[in-house]
N, C-alpha and C positions, 0 to 999 in steps of 0.2 A: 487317379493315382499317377505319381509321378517316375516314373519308370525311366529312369537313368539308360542302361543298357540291358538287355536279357539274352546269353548267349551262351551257344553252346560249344564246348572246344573237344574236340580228337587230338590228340599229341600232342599237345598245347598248341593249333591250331583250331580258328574258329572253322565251324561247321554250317552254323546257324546263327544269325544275325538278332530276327525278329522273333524270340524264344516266346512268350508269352501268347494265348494259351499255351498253356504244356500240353500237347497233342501225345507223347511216348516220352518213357523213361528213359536219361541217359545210359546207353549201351557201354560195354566193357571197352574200359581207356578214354571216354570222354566223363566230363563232369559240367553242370551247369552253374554259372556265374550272375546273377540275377544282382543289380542292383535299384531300391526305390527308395524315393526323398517324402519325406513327411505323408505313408499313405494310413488313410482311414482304416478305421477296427474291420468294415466291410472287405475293404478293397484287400486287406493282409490275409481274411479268412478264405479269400480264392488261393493264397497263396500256400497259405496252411492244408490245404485240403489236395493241393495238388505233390506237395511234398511230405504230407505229415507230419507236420511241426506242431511241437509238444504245445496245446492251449497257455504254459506258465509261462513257458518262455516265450511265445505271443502275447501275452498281458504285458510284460515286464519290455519289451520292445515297444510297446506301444505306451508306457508311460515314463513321462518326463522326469528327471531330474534323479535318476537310481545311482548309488556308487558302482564302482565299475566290478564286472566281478566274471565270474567261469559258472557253467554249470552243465550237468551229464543230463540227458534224458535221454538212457538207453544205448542205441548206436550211435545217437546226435549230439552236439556239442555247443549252447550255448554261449556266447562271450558278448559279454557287453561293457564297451570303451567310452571314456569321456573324451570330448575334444574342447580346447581351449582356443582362443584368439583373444588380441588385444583390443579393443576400443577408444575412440575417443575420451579423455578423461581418465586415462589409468584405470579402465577398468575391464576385467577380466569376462567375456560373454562364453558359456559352455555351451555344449551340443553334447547328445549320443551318437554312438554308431553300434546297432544291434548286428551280430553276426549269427546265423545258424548256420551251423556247419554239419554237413554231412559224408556219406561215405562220397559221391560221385553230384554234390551241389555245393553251393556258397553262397549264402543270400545275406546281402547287408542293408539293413534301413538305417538311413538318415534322418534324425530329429533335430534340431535345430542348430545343425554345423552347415558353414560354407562353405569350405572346402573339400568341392564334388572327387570322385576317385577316377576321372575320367584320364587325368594325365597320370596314374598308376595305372592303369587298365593300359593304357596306350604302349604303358614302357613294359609291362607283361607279356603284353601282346608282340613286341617286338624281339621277345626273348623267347620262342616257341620253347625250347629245351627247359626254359622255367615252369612254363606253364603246363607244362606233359608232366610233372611230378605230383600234379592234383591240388584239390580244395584245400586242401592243408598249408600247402605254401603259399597261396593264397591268402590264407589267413595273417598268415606271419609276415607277408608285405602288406597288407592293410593296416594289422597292429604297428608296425613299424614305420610305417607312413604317419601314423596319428602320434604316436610322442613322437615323431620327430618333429611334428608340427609344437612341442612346447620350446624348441629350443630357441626361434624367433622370439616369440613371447617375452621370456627370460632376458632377452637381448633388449629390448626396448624397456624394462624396468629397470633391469641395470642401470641402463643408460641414465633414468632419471633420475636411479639412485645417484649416481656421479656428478649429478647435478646438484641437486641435494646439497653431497659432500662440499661441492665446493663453496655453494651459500651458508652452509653452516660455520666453514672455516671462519669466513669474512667479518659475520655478524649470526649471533643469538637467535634460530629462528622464532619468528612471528607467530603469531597463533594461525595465521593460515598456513603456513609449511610445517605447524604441529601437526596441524589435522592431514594435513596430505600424509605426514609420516604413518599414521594412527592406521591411516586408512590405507595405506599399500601393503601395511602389516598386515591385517586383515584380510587382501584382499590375497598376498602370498601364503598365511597359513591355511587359506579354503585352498588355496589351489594345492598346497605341498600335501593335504589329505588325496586329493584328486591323482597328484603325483604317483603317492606311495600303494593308492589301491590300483595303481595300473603296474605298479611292480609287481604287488601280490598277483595279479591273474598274471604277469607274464613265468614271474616263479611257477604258479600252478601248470602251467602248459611244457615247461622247462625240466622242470622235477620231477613230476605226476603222471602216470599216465593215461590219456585221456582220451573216449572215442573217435574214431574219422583221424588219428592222428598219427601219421604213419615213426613209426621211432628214429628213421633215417630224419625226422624234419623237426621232434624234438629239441637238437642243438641250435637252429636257427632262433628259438625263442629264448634263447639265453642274449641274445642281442636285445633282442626287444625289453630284457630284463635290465641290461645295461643301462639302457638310454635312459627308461623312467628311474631307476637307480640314481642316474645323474641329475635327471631333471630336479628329482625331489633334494637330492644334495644340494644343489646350488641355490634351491630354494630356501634350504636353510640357512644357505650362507646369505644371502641376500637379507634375509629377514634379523640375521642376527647381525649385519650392516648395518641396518637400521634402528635396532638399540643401540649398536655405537655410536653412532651420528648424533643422537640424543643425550648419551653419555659425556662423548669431547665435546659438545656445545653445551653443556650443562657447566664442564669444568673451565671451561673459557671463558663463561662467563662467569664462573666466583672465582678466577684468575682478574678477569676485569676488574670484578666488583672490590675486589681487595686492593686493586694498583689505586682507584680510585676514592675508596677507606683513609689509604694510607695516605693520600694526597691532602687528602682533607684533614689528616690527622696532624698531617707536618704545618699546614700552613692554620689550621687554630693551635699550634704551641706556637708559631713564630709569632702570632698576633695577641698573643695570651701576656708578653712582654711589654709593648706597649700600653695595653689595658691594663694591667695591674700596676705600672708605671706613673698613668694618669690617674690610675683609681686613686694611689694614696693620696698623689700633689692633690689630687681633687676635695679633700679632705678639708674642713672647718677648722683647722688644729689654728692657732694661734703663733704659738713655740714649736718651727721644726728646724732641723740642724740647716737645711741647705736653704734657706728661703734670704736672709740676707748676705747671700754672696751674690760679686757684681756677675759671675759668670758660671752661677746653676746654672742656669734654663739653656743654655746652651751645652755644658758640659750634660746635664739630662739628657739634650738630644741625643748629642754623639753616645752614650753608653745605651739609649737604646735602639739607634742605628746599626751600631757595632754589633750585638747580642743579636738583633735581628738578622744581621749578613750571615754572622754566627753559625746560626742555627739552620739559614736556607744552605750554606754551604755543606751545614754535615747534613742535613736531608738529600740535600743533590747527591752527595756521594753515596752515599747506600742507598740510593733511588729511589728514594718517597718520592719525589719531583723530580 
């Protein structure tokens, strides 16, 4: 098992370093902080046994891929968070972070996130008067550490949204920057679910009241409500950026397709004069009015020179051409 930190704080000072075994219960005004990264059904049932944690919400810690949610057993207070990162290729890689909470512990596993809580422990830790207010605050800089970690995320989609935008403006996208469109849709409305069930638990913890959770510390998770509030906001605005981009590049290009109609249109009437010009003289007639004069074929040209300047000059002005 991978056992991040195990320790024990008094006043929001640490006590005990190397907590694990639990040799004695934390006494009145300390609480224990126990962090582990990806540990086995085994290695969590030491864990369980020394704290009493409810068997459901050790099943549900220890399997992958649950929406985020709150739950009571008893005086104990289940929370389990989603965490997000960006990867290579626009794509979004999840992790959990299971929390049991109790009156005078805090125990968080790590399932397949990166980013460890060592540099929040560290700034906890430097802040003893935060940490003397217990597990419960605790909770709510953990939870608050994890959405804030979507607001990066957000940032580099953005960004490629704007990218995007601007290859759209230029030129029609291609079928490969369809599919990339298709596919950041997708991959923002999994995540805006991901979002807005991190708002509900932070609502639940904000609104509700719920064990281990002192009322004094109640309002800090209206913060925590904020941020996934926002995340999932933006998220929708992004996404619904993204049907625009496909909207004005749709109408830009039957803006094109019609400058380019209409071009076509101007230059077969201008040429529709010479043809039907030639069509008749082309004719087998015998007896027709202009054929013995010395200067048809010339006066022909110029009348269909003339009708052709004609007609490019009023196309140029109402700008078929």
């Amino acid at each position: 098992m991978t056992i991040v930190a195990a320790r024990r704080y008094r006043d929001g000072k640490v006590v005990e370093h190397d907590l694990l075994p639990c040799r004695e219960k934390p006494g009145e005004g300390e609480f224990d902080w126990i962090g582990l990264v990806e540990p086995s059904g085994e290695e969590l049932k030491l864990i369980q046994d020394d704290y009493g944690l409810h068997p459901l919400a050790v099943e549900d810690a220890l399997t992958h891929r649950q929406d985020p949610k709150t739950e009571a057993y008893g005086s104990q207070l289940f929370v389990l968070a989603r965490t997000a990162a960006m990867v290579e290729g626009e794509k979004i890689t999840y992790g959990q972070t299971s929390i049991f909470l109790g009156e005078r512990f805090i125990i968080t596993v790590r399932q397949g996130s990166e980013r460890a809580h060592l540099k929040l422990r560290a700034q906890l830790e430097a802040t003893p008067e935060r940490l003397a207010e217990g597990p419960d605050f605790v909770l709510h800089a953990v939870l608050d550490y994890i959405v804030d970690g979507y607001g990066p995320l957000l940032d580099q989609v953005e960004k490629d949204i704007g990218e995007i935008e601007d290859e759209a403006i230029g030129d029609f996208p291609d079928s490969a920057r369809i599919r990339r469109i298709f596919r950041l849709r997708r991959t923002l409305r999994h995540f805006e679910g991901i979002a807005e069930a991190m708002e509900e638990v932070a609502g639940k913890l904000w609104e509700v009241e719920q064990p281990s959770i002192d009322p004094r510390a109640r309002p800090y998770f209206r913060d925590v409500f904020d941020h996934a509030q926002r995340a999932a906001r933006r998220t929708r605005w992004l996404n619904d950026t993204l049907g625009g981009i496909l909207q004005v590049a749709s109408l830009l290009e039957q803006k094109r397709t019609g400058a380019i109609t209409r071009q076509l249109a101007a230059w077969a009437a201008i040429l529709a004069v010479p043809t039907a010009i030639a069509g008749i003289y082309g004719m087998n007639f015998k007896f027709m009015p202009e054929l013995g004069w010395r200067y048809g074929y010339f006066i022909i040209l110029a009348v269909t020179a003339l009708t052709c300047a004609g007609l490019f000059y009023r196309f140029k002005r109402i700008g078929w051409l």
